[in-house]
C-alpha positions as CSV (number, residue, x, y, z in Angstrom):
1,X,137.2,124.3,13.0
2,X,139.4,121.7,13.6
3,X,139.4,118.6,11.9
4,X,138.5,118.2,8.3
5,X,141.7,119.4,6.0
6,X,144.1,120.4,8.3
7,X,147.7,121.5,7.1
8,X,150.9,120.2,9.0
9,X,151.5,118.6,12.3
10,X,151.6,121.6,14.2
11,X,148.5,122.7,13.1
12,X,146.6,119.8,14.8
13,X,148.4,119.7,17.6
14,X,147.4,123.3,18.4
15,X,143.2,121.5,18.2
16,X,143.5,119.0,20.4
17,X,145.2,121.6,22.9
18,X,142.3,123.6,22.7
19,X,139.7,121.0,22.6
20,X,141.1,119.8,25.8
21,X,141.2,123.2,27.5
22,X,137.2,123.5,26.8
23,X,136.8,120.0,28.5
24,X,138.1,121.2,31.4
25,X,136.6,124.8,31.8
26,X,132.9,123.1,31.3
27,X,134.1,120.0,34.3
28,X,135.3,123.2,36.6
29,X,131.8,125.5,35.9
30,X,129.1,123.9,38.7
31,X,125.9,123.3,37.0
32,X,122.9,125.2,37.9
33,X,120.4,123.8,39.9
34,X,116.5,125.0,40.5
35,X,115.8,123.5,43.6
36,X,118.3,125.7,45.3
37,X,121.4,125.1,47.8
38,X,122.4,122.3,46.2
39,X,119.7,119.5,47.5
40,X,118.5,117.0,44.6
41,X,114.5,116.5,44.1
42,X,114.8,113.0,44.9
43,X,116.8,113.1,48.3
44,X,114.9,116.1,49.8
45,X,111.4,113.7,48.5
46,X,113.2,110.9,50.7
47,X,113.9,112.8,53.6
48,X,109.7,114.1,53.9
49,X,109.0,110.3,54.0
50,X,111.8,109.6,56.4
51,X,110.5,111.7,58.7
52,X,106.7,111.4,58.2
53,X,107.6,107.7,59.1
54,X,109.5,108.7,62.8
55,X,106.3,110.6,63.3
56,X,103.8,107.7,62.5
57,X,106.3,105.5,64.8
58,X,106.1,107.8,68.1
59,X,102.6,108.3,67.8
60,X,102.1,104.3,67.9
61,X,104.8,104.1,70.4
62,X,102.1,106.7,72.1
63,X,99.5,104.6,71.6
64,X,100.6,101.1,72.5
65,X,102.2,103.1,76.0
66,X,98.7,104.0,76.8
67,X,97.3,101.0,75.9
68,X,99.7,99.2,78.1
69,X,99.0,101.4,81.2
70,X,95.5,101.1,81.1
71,X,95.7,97.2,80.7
72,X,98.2,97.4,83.9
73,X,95.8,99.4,86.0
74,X,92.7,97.3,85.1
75,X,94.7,94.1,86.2
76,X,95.6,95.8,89.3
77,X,91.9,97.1,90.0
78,X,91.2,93.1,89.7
79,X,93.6,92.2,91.8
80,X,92.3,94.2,94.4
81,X,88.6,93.2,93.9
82,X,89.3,89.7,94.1
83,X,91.6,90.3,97.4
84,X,88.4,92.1,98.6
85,X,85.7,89.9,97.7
86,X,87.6,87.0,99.5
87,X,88.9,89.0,102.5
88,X,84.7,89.4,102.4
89,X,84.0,85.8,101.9
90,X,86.3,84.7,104.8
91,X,84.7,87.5,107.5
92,X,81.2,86.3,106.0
93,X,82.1,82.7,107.0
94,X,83.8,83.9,110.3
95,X,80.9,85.9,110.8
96,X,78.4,82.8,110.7
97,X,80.6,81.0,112.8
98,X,80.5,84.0,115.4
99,X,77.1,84.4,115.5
100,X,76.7,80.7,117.3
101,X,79.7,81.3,119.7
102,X,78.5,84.6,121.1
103,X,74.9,82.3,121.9
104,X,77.5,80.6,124.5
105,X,78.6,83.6,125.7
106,X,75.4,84.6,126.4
107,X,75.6,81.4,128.4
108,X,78.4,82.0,130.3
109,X,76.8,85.5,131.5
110,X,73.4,83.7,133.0
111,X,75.7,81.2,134.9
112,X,78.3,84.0,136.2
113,X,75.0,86.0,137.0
114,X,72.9,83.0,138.4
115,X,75.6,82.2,140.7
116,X,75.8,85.7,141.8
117,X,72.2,84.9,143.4
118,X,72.7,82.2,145.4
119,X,72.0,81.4,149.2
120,X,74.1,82.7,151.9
121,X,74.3,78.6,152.7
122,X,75.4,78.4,148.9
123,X,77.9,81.5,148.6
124,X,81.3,79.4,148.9
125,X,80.4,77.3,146.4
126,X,78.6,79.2,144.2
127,X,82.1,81.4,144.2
128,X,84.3,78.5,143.2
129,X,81.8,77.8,140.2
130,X,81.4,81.5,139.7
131,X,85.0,82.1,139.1
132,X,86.1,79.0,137.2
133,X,82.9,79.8,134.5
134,X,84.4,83.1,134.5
135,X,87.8,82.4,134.2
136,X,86.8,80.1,130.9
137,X,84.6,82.9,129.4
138,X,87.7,85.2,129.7
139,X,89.7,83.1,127.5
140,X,87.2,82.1,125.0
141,X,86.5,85.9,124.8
142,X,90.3,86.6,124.7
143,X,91.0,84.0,122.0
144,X,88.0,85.0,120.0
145,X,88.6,89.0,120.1
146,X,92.9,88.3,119.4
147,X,91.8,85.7,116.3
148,X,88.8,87.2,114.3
149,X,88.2,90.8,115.7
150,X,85.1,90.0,117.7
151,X,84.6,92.3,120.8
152,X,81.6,93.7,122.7
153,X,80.8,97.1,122.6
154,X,79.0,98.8,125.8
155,X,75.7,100.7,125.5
156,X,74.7,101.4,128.5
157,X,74.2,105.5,128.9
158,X,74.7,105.9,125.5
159,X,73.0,107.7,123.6
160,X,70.3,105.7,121.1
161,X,71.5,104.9,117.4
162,X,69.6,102.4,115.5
163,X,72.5,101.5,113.8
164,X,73.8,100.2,117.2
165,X,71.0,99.2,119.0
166,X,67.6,97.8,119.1
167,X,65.1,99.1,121.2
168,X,62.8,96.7,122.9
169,X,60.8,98.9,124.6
170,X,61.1,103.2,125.8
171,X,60.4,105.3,129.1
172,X,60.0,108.3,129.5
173,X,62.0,109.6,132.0
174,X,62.0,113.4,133.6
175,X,66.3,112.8,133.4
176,X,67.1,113.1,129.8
177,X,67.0,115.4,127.5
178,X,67.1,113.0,124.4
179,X,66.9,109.0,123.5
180,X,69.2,107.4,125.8
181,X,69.9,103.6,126.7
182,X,68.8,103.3,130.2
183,X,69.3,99.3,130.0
184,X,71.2,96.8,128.1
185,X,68.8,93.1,127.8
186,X,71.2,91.6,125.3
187,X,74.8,92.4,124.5
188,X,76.1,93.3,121.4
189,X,78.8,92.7,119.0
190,X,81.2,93.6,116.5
191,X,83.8,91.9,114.2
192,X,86.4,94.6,113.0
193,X,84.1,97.6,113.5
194,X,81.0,95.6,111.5
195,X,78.2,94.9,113.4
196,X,77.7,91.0,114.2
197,X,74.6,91.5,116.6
198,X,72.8,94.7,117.9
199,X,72.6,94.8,121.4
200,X,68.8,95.0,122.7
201,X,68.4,97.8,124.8
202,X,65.5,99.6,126.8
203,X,65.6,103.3,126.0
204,X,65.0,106.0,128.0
205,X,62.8,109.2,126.1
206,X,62.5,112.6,127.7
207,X,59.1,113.2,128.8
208,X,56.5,115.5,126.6
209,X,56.9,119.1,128.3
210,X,53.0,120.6,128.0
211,X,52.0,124.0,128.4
212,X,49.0,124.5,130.9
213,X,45.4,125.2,128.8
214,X,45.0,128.8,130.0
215,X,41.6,129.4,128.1
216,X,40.7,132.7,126.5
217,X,41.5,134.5,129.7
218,X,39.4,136.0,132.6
219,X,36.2,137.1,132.4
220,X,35.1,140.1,133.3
C-alpha cells in the first residue's frame, strides 16, 4: 500500500501516479443503472404527471366546448321564440284590428250591390255612386291586402272544407257528386294564409241514390 513507511522520493511519487490513474478509470466506467436506457426514476415519475395533466386539460377544454355550444344554441332557440311570439302578438293585434275593417267592407258590397238594383229613372245616378263606392273599396282593399296580408279568398264551386267555410244551410242537388259550395252569403278572409273569418256558404250535397224495394220476388 502506499502511504505509511515509504522509502525515498521516488518511491512515493510512483503512489500518487497510481492513485491518480484509478481516479480516472472509475470517472471513465458509466455506472449501471436498473431502470434501463439511461432514464432516472424521478424524471420518467415527472413525465407520467406531465402528461396525465395535458389529458385532464383537453378533456375540460372538451367539456367547457360543449358547454359553450349548448349555451349558444339555447340563446339562439330564445331568440327565435321571442321573434316569434312577437311577430304573433303584432298579427294578433292586426288581426283584431282586421276583423272591424272587413265589417266595412262588407258595407261597401251592399252599396255597390244596392246600387246595382236601382230604377231605370235612377241608373245614371246610381252609376256615379256605384263607381265612386267602388273605386274607394278598391283602395282600402288594395292598401289593406299590400300592408297586413289581408285578402279574400273565393268559394264559390269549391269544394266544402270546414276549415274554410261555414255551412249555413245544404241542398241536395242531382249535379254533384260530393259537398260543394253552391253559394257564398258572407265573404271570407285571410291574413298571410291564417284564417281571419270563414266565409258562410250554402252547400250543395249529392242526393241519396235508393235502390227500388223489389219484395221477395213474384209469386207464383
Amino acid at each position: 500500500m502506499c502511504g505509511g513507511d515509504v522509502q525515498g522520493q521516488g518511491v512515493a511519487s510512483g503512489c500518487d501516479e497510481a492513485l491518480e490513474r484509478a481516479d480516472s478509470l472509475r470517472a471513465s466506467d458509466p455506472v449501471p443503472v436498473e431502470s434501463g436506457e439511461g432514464s432516472v426514476p424521478g424524471e420518467h415519475s415527472q413525465e407520467l404527471e406531465t402528461g396525465a395533466s395535458e389529458e385532464a386539460l383537453r378533456e375540460r377544454v372538451n367539456v367547457l366546448q360543449e358547454q359553450y355550444l349548448r349555451k349558444a344554441a339555447d340563446l339562439e332557440n330564445y331568440r327565435k321564440r321571442a321573434l316569434r311570439e312577437r311577430q304573433e302578438a303584432v298579427e294578433h293585434a292586426y288581426a283584431a284590428l282586421l276583423a272591424d275593417i272587413v265589417a266595412v267592407l262588407d258595407d261597401f258590397d251592399r252599396a255597390i250591390e244596392a246600387a246595382d238594383h236601382v230604377s231605370s229613372a235612377e241608373v245614371e245616378a246610381s252609376s256615379a255612386f256605384r263607381e265612386g263606392v267602388l273605386m274607394i273599396r278598391k283602395q282600402l282593399s288594395s292598401v289593406l291586402e299590400t300592408k297586413y296580408g289581408l285578402e279574400y279568398y273565393p268559394v264559390l264551386g269549391e269544394r266544402f272544407d270546414p276549415n274554410l267555410h261555414e255551412a249555413l244551410s245544404m241542398s241536395p242537388s242531382a249535379s254533384v257528386h260530393e259537398k260543394i259550395v253552391g253559394a257564398e252569403l258572407q265573404k271570407g278572409y285571410r291574413v298571410r294564409n291564417r284564417i281571419l273569418r270563414h266565409a258562410k256558404v250554402m252547400v250543395l250535397t249529392p242526393e241519396e241514390q235508393t235502390e227500388p224495394d223489389r219484395g221477395d220476388g213474384p209469386s207464383e
